[in-house]
C-alpha positions in Angstrom: 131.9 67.7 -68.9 131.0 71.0 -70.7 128.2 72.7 -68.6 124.8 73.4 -70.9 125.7 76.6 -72.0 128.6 76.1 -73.6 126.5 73.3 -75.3 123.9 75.8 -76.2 126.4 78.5 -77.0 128.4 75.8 -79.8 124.8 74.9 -81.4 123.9 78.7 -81.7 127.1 79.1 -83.5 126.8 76.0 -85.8 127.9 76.7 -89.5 125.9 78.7 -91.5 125.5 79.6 -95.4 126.7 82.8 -94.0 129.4 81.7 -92.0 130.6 79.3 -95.0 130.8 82.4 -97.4 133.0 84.5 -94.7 135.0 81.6 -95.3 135.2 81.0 -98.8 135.6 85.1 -99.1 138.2 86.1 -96.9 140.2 82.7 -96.8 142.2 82.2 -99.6 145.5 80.7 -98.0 145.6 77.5 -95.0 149.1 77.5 -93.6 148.8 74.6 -91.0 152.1 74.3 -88.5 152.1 71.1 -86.9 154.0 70.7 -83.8 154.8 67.2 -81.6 153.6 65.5 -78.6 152.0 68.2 -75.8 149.1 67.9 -74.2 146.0 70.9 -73.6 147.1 70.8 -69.7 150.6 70.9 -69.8 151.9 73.1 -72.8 148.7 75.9 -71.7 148.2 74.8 -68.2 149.5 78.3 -67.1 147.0 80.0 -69.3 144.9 82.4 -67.2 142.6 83.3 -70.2 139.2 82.2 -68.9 137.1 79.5 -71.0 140.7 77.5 -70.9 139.9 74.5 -68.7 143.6 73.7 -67.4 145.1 73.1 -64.4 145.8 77.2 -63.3 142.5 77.7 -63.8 140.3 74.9 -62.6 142.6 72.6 -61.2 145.1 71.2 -59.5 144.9 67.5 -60.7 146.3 64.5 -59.5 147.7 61.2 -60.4 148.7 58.3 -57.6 152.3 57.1 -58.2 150.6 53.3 -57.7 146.8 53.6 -58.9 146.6 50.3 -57.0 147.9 51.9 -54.2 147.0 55.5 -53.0 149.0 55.7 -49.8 152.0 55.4 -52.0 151.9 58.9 -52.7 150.3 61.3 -55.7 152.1 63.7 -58.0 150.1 67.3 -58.2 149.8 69.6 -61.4 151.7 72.5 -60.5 153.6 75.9 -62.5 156.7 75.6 -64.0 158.1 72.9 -66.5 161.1 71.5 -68.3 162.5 73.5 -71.2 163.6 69.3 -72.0 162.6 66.6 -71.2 165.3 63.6 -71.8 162.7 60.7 -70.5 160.1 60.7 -73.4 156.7 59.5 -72.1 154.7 57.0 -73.3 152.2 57.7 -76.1 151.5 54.3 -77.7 148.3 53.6 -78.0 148.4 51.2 -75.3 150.2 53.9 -73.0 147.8 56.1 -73.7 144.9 52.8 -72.8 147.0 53.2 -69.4 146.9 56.6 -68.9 143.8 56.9 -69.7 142.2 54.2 -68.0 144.4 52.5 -66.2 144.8 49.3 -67.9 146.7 48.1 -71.1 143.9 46.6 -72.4 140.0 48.4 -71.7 137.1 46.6 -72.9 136.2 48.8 -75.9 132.5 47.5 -75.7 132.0 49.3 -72.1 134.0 52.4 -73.7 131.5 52.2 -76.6 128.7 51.8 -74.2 129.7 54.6 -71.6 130.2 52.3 -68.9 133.3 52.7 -68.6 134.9 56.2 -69.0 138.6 57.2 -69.0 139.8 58.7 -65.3 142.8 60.2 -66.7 144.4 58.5 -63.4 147.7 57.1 -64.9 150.2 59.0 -66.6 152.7 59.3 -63.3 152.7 55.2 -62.6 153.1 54.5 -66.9 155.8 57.2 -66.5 157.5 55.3 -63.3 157.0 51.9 -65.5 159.0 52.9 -68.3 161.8 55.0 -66.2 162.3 53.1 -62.9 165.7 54.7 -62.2 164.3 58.1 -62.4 162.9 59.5 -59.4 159.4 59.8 -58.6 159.2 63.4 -57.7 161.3 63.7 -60.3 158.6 61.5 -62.9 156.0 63.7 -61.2 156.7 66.8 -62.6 157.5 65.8 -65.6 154.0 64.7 -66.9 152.0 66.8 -64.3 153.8 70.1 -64.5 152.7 72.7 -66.6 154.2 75.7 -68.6 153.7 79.5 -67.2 152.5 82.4 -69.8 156.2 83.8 -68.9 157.6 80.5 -69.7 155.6 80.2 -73.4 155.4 84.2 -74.0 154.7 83.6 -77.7 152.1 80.9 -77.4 150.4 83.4 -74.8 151.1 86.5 -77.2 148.5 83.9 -79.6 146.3 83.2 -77.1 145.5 86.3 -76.2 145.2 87.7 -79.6 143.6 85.0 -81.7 141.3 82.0 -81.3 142.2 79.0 -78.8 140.1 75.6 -79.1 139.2 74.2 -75.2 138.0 70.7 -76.4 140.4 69.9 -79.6 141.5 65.9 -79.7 144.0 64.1 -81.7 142.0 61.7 -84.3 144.3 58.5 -82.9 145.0 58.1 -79.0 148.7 56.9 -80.0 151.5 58.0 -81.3 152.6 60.3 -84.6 152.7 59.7 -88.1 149.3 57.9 -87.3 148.1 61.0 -86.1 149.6 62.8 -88.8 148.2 60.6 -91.7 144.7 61.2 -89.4 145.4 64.9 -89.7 146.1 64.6 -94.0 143.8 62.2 -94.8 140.8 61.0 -91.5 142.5 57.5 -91.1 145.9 56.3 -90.3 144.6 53.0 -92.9 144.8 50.8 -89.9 148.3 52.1 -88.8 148.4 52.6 -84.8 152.3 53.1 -84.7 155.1 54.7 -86.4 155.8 51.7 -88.5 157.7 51.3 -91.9 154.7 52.1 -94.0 155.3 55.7 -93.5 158.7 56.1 -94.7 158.3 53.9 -97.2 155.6 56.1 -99.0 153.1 52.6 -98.3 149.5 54.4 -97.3 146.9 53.9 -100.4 144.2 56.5 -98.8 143.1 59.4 -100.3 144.6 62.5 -98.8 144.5 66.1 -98.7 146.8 66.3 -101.1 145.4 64.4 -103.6 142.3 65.8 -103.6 143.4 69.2 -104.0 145.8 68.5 -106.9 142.7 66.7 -108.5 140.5 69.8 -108.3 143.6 72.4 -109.6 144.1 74.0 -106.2 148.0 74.3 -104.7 149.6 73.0 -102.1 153.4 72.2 -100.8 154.6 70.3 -97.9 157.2 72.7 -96.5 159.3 70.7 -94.3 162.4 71.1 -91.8 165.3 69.4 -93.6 166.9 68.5 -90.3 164.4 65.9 -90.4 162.2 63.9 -88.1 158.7 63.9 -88.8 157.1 63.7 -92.2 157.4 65.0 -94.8 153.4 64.1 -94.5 152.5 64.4 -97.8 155.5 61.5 -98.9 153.4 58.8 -96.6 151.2 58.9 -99.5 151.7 56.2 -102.5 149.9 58.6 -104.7 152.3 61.2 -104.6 155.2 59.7 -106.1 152.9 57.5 -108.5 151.4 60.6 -109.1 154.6 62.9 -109.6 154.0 65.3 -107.4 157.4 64.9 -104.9 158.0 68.5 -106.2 155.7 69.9 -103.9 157.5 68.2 -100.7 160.1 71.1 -100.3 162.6 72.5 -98.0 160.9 75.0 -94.9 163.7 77.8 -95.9 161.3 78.1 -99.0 158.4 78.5 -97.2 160.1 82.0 -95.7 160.9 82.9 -99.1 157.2 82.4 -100.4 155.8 84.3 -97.9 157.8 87.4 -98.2 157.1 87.1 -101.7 153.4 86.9 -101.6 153.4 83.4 -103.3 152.4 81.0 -100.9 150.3 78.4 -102.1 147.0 77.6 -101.6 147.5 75.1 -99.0 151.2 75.4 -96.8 151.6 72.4 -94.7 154.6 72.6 -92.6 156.9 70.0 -90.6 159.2 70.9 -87.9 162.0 69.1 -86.9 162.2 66.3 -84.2 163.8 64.8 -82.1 166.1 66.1 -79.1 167.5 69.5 -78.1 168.6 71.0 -81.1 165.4 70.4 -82.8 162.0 72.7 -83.0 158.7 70.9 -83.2 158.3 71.1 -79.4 158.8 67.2 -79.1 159.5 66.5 -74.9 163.4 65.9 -75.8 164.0 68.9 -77.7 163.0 72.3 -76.3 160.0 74.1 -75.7 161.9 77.6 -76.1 163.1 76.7 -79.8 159.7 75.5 -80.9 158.3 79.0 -79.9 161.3 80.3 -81.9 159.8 78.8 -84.5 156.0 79.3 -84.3 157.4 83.4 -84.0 159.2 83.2 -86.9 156.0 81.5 -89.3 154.3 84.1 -87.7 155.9 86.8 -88.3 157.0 86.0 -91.7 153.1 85.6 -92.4 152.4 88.7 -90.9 154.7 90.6 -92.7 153.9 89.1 -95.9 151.5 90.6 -98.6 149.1 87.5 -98.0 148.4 88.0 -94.3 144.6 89.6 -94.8 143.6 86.2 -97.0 145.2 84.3 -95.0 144.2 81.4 -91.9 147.2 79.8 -89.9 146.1 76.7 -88.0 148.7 75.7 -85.1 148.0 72.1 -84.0 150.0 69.4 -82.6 149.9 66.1 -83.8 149.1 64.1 -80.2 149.3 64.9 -76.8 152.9 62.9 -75.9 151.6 61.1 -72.8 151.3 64.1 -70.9 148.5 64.8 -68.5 145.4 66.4 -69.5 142.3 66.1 -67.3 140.1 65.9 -70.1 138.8 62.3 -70.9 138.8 61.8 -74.6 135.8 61.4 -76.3 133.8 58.6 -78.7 133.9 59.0 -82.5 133.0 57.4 -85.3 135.8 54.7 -86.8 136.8 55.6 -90.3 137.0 52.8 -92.0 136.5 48.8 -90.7 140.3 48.7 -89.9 141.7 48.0 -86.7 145.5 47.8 -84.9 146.4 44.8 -83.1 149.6 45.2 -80.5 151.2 43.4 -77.7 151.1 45.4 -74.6 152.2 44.5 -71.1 148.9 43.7 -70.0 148.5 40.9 -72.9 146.9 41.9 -76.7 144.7 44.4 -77.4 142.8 45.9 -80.8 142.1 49.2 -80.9 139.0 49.7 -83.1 139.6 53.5 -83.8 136.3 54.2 -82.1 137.5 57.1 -80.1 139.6 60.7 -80.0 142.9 60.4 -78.4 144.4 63.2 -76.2 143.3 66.9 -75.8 145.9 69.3 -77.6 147.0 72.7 -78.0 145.3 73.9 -81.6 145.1 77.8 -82.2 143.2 80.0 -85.1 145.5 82.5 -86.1 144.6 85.3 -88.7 142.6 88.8 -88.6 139.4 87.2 -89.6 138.9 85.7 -86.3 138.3 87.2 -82.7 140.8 88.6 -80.8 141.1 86.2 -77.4 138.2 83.7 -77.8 138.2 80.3 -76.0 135.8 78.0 -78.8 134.2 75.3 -76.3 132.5 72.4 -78.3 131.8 72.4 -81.7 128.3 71.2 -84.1 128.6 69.0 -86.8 126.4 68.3 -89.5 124.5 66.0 -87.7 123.4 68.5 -85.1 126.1 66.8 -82.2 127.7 68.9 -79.7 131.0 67.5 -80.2 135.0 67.8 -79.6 137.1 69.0 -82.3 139.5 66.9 -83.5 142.3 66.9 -86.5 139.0 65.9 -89.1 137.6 68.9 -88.5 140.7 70.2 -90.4 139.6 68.2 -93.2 135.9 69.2 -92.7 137.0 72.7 -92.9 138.8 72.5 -96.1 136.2 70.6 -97.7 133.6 73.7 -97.2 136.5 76.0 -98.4 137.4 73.9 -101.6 134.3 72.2 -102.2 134.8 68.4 -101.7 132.9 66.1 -99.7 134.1 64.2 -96.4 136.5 61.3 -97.1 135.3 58.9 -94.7 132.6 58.9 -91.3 135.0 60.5 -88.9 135.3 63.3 -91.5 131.8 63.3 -91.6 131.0 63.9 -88.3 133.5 66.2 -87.4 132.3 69.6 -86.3 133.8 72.3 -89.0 135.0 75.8 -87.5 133.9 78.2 -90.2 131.9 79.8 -87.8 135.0 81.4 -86.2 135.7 83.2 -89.8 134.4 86.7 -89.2 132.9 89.3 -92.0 135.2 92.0 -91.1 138.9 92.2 -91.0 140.8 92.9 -87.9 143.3 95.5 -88.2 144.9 94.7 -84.5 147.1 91.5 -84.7 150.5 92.2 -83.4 153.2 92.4 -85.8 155.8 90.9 -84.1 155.9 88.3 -80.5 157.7 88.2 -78.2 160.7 86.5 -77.7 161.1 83.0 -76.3 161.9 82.5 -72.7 165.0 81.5 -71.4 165.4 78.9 -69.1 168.4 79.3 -67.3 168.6 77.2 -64.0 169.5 73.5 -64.7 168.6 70.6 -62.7 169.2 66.4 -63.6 170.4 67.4 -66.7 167.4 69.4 -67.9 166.6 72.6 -68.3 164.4 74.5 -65.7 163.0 77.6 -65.5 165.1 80.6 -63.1 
């Protein structure tokens, strides 16, 4: 739990007229980079900046290989991770029920109530379910281990230079393109896995897209060709109906744009997933090429004439049934819709009631403070709440003047109170370069 001064600390800080017109001023570009699957704890575990509440710095944390069954041994968070990892962990919403409260199917009405509250207690036994083979020191480390700052040098290069959220959630505990349409739109419509409806271009909801093409702002979905996940803005019916697939273009354009100085309004970018080769960061490709390729967006955005009107957000899309200590918190559903799925415990509906997983989500641009930690956020209500992929959304809205497309929009805290009035003139030009993880063990890649 966040101690009462952060709390104080985010309601002091809560948005302003003034803080919205540092916004509207100095913001005149959104690039958001959306990366797969890593949790808060594991991908900046090994963050020493303080305010980051990982396992380096407040931990270690636990999880019992057998939850029924402590003497059969626990599995420790501790430094050093895989540059891959082949055995994907689970991160469907029932997995994530599992690793979260240790059962397939929690009663939502005690969640709802607070009576009962995720123990974050079993990611190592879901991980031993789906991987019996493997072994368990083996399953250990790979959902309790967590990344060094040598091992991530350009994610620590941002963290120490730019603005890193402590208590950010993905919308949807489960897995991506719901997450993803969460992140475009405040609802997955219903959707609580990566089914058919989001290839085949079948969600009706209103989405960021939409609503900026209806109120003459640009956009384009930059995406990796290699494929893998999105391209986002193509789960939308509108935008073929609407005939705007022009805007869904190829990342090598993005580059171009931004040494040009013609990015749009509104850059949303997809990497590529999934498996070595691949650089969105998803567990079974590697960790080193994704920070190849959150260097180069940076840099090309730092080099480009749009830099000092620009705000790059670096998110992932869900936290990949890795560990984080953090319990994920109640929100308000979206809509009325709810997922039904058969899990190894029996059925269970998920009302969409609650955040999913705490992520890695950065601020990057010279209008915002140079190593801050943002705790909890304030919405409009006056809450003291988690940020979560609506207050993406939220944000926007204040920037491009539209209203909140649904209650978990609504009650999302926004962050234009990290925009500041004057313009940093000390953001690195360049990061460093990725590590290299040189010493291989079972088939993986381990750091030397």
């Amino acid at each position: 739990m966040p101690s009462p001064i952060r709390i104080i600390a985010a309601m002091v800080v809560a948005a302003s007229p003034a803080m919205a017109g540092n916004l509207q001023t100095n913001i005149k570009n959104v690039v958001i980079l959306v990366m797969e699957n890593r949790s808060l704890d594991n991908l900046l575990g090994g963050q020493t900046t303080a305010g980051i509440e990982n396992p380096i710095n407040n931990g270690p944390y636990c999880n019992y290989y057998n939850i029924s069954n402590p003497s059969a041994g626990q599995a420790c968070s501790a430094a050093s991770d895989y540059n891959s990892v082949a055995n994907d962990p689970d991160h469907a919403v029932y997995g994530n029920n599992f690793e979260f409260y240790g059962t397939f199917t929690p009663n939502n009405a005690a969640i709802a109530a607070g009576t009962l509250v995720a123990t974050q207690k079993g990611f190592v036994q879901e991980q031993i379910r789906l991987y019996p083979s493997v072994a368990k020191a083996t399953i250990g480390k790979q959902v309790m281990n967590y990344y060094t700052e040598a091992q991530v040098p350009v994610l620590t290069a941002l963290v120490k230079n730019f603005v890193t959220f402590n208590h950010w959630h993905s919308d949807i505990p489960g897995p991506t393109d719901p997450n993803r349409a969460a992140l475009t739109s405040g609802t997955s419509y219903g959707h609580g896995s990566n089914d058919a409806a989001f290839s085949s271009h079948g969600l009706p909801q209103r989405s960021i897209f939409q609503q900026l093409s209806e109120t003459s702002h640009t956009w384009i979905n930059y995406y990796d060709t290699a494929g893998g996940t999105g391209p986002d803005a193509e789960f939308y019916n509108w935008t073929y109906t609407s005939g705007n697939t022009g805007r869904v273009q190829s990342l090598a354009n993005f580059y171009t744009a931004a040494a040009a100085g013609t990015l749009p309004e509104f850059s949303y970018l997809n990497p590529s997933c999934c498996g070595v080769g691949t650089n969105s960061m998803h567990p079974s490709g590697k960790i080193s090429d994704g920070e190849a390729l959150v260097k180069k967006v940076y840099e090309s955005l730092r080099a480009g004439p749009q830099w000092n009107k620009t705000l790059f957000i670096l998110t992932f899309d869900e936290s990949g049934g890795f560990h984080d200590h953090v319990p994920p918190p109640l929100a308000p559903a979206p809509d009325s819709l709810t997922y039904t799925a058969s899990t190894p415990g029996g059925s269970y509906t998920f009302p969409f009631n609650r955040l999913g997983g705490r992520i890695p989500t950065l601020l990057i641009s010279p209008w915002v403070a140079k190593a801050h930690v943002e705790q909890l956020g304030t919405n409009s209500a006056g809450q003291t709440v988690s940020y979560s992929a609506s207050s993406v959304l939220r944000t926007m809205g204040t920037l491009w003047g539209f209203s909140p497309f649904n209650p978990r929009v609504a009650a999302a805290p926004s962050f234009e109170n990290l925009i500041q009035a004057t313009l940093r003139t000390d953001t690195p030009v360049t990061l460093p370069s990725p590590a290299s993880f040189t010493r291989r063990t079972a088939a993986k890649e381990f750091i030397a």
